[in-house]
N, C-alpha and C positions, 0 to 999 in steps of 0.2 A: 645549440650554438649560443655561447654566453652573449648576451644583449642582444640578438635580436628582437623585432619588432613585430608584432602581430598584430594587424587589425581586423577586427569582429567584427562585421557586417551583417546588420539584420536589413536587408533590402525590405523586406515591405513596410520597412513602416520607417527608412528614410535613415536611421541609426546606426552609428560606429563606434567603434570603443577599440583606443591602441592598448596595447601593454605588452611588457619587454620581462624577457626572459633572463631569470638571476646566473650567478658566474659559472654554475652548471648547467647552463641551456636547458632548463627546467620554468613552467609558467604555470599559474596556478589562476582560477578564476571561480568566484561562485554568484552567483545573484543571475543566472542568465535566465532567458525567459527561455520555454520549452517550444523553439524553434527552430528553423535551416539558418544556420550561419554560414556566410564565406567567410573562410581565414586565409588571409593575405600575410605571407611571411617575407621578411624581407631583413638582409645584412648585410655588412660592408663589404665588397668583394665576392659576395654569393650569387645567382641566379635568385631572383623571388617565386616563392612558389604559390598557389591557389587553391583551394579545394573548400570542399563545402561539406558542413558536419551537422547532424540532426542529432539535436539536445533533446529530451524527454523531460519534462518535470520528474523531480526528486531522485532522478537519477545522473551518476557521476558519469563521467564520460574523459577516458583516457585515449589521446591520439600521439601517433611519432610523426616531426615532421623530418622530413629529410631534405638539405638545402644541398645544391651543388655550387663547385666555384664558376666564376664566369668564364673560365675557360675549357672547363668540362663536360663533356658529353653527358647530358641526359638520358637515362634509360626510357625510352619509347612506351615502354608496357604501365608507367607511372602514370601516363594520360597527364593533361593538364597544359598550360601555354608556355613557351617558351619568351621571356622576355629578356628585352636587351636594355641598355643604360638607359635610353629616353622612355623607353614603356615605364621603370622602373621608379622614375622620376615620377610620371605619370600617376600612378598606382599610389605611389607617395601623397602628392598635391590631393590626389582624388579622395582619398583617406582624410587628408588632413582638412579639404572643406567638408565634408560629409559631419568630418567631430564636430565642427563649431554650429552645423545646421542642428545636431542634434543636442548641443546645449541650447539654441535657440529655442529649439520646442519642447524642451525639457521647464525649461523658465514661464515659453508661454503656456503651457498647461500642466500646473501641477500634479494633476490627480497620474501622470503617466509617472512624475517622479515617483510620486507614492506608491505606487504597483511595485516601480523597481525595487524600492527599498523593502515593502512587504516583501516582494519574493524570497532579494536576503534573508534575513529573518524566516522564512520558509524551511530555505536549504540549509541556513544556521540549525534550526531546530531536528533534523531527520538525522543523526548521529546519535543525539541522546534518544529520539523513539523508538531508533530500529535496537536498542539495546534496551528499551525497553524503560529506558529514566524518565518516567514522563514528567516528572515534576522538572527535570529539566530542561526539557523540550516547553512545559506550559506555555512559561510567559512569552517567548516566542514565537510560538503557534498562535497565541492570543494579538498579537503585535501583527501576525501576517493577515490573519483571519480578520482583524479590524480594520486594519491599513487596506488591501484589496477591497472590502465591502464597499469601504468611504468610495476610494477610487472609481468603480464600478460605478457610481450614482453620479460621478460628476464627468467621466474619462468623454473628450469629444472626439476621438478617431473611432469612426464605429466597427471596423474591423478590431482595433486594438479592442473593444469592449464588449465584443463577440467571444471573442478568444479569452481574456480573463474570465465570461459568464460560466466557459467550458471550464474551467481550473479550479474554480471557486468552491464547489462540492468535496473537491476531494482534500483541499486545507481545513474545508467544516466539519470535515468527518476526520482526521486527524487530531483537529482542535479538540472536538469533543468527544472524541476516546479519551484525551490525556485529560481532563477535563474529569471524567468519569473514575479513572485510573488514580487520581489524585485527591479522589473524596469528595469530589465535587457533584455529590448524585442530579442536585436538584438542576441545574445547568445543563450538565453535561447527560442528563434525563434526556432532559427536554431539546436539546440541539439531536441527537441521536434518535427522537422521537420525528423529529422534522425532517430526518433523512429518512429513515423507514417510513413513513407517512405517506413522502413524496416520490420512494421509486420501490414500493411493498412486492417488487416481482423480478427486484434486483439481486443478480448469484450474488454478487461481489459486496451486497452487505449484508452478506451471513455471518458475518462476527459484530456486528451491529443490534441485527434480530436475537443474536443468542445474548446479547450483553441486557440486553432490554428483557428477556425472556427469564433470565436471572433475578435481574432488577425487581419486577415485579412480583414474584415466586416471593421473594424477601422479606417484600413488604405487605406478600395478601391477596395481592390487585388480580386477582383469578382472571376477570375480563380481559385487563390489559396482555394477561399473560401466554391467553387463548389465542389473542390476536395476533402477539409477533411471533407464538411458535407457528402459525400457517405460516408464516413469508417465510421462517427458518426450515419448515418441513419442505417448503417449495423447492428452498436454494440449495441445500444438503438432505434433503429425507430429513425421516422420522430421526430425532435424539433419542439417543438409548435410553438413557440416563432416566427420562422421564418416560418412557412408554416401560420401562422396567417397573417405576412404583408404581403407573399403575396395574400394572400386574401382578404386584406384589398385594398391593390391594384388592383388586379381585379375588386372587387366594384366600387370602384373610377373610372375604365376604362372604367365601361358600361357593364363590363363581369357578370352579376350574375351566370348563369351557373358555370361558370370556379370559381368563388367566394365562392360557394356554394360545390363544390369540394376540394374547397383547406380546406374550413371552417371544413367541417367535417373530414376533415384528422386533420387538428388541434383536433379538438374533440377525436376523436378515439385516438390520444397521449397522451392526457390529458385532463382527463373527465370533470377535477376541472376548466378550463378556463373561467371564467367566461366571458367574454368580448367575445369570440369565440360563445357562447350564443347569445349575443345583435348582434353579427354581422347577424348570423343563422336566428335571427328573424326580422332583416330588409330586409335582401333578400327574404325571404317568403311572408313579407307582399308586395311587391313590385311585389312581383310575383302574387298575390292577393291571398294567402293561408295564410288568416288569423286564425283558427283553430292550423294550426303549427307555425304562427308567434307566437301567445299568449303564447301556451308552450314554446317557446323559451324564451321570456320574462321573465315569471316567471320564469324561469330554472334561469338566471342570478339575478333576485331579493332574489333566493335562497340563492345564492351562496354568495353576495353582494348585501347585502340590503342595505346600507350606500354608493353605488360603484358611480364611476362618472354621468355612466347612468342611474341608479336608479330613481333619479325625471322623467327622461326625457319619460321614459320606464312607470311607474305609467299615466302619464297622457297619452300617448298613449292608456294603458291596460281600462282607466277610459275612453275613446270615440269611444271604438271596441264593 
């Protein structure tokens, strides 16, 4: 409905916010905190209607409101109150002390302005990350991740400072992906470092563990590297990638046994490894168990019929 009214209502914490719908009964909103809202719709000649919607951080949230006229029958199955000219009024006035209560406390305690604003800046920045620009997400994620902190240290509604202490991880782990993403090793190291640190037995930052598990590899830091592939073995299993070299290195040593253990631990990670395949089937045949070398073989001719080993692998299969 072009120009309707909507007000947003965050009841716990005293807060409203109107805003009106452009000449396509279309309303647009970002910066909300990840709570229960009542949306209170209301326009000229309609029925107002009510209903209450659960926001998630960094997630968008599309809803239809449907208004009826005032002299129409409402459908029953819709649930919700039926109100008449003086409720409507009502609901109006109620709204409109509610906004000046929450500029009130908006003025008397800053640090809740600056949460809002960081949030912005939050929901600004997840567009360019989920696409992956992180250099464009940066300085905004740096802007929420700073603005929230401040906030946090100074916010005096201790519910509202409960509830940002819950949100604040997952802006620092965003921050400091893009942080990382963006060349920024030493920072964006050590912020990443602080999350793995602080929750090493956490599934959900297994792309944290491996990014750190990389990091180090890179640089040498064998310790460091030992230490986050546990928290990354914990949250996903063993990494092929690396339970493969060192299999490939046992081979090279003289170890087949030990080769041949690590080899199928690769496997058992990732069934699709082709190369984990050719390695399987040169310890067999080496072993003289040629019946399982050949299945191995083909397994990787499967997999990668065009693969490095492929010629090499063919004419072995062609003199077995």
């Amino acid at each position: 409905m072009p120009k309707a009214k909507l007000v947003l209502r965050l009841a716990s914490r005293n807060l409203s916010k109107s805003i009106y719908a452009d000449d396509k009964g279309n309303f647009f909103q970002v910066g909300l905190e990840p709570q229960l809202f009542e949306i209170t719709t209301t326009a000229e000649g309609y029925q107002p209607t009510r209903e209450q919607v659960k926001i998630d951080l960094a997630e968008a949230v599309q809803i239809n409101i449907t208004l009826y006229r005032s002299d129409e029958a409402r459908p029953a199955e819709l649930g919700g109150v039926r109100y008449g000219a003086t409720a409507n009024r009502d609901i109006q006035n109620e709204a409109f002390v509610k906004e000046e209560d929450a500029a009130s406390s908006n003025f008397s305690d800053p640090a809740m302005k600056l949460d809002a604003e960081s949030r912005e800046f939050f929901n600004q920045a997840l567009p360019f990350y989920k696409m992956k620009d992180f250099k464009g997400a940066l300085d905004l994620f740096a802007k929420a991740y700073k603005g929230m902190s401040t906030s946090l240290q100074s916010i005096k509604d201790e519910e509202a400072k409960k509830e940002l202490a819950s949100l604040l991880p997952k802006v620092k782990k965003a921050y400091a992906i893009s942080l990382f993403n963006t060349g920024d090793t030493k920072e964006g190291v050590a912020l990443l470092a602080e999350i793995a640190n602080s929750e090493p037995d956490n599934k959900s930052n297994a792309d944290i563990f491996d990014m750190l598990v990389r990091y180090y590899e890179s640089v040498k830091d064998k310790t460091n590297a030992a230490k986050y592939l546990v928290s990354l073995e914990k949250a996903v299993g063993p990494r092929s990638d690396l339970t493969y070299n060192d299999a490939v290195a046992a081979f090279n040593d003289g170890k087949p046994a030990e080769a041949r253990m690590k080899v199928l631990k690769t496997i058992s990670a990732d069934p699709s490894f082709a190369e984990a395949y050719w390695l399987l089937g040169m310890i067999e045949y080496g072993s003289g168990n040629i019946p399982a070398a050949k299945n191995n073989f083909k397994k990787y001719l499967s997999l990668e019929p065009n693969g490095k080993y492929a010629k090499d692998i063919k004419q072995e299969l062609s003199g077995m």
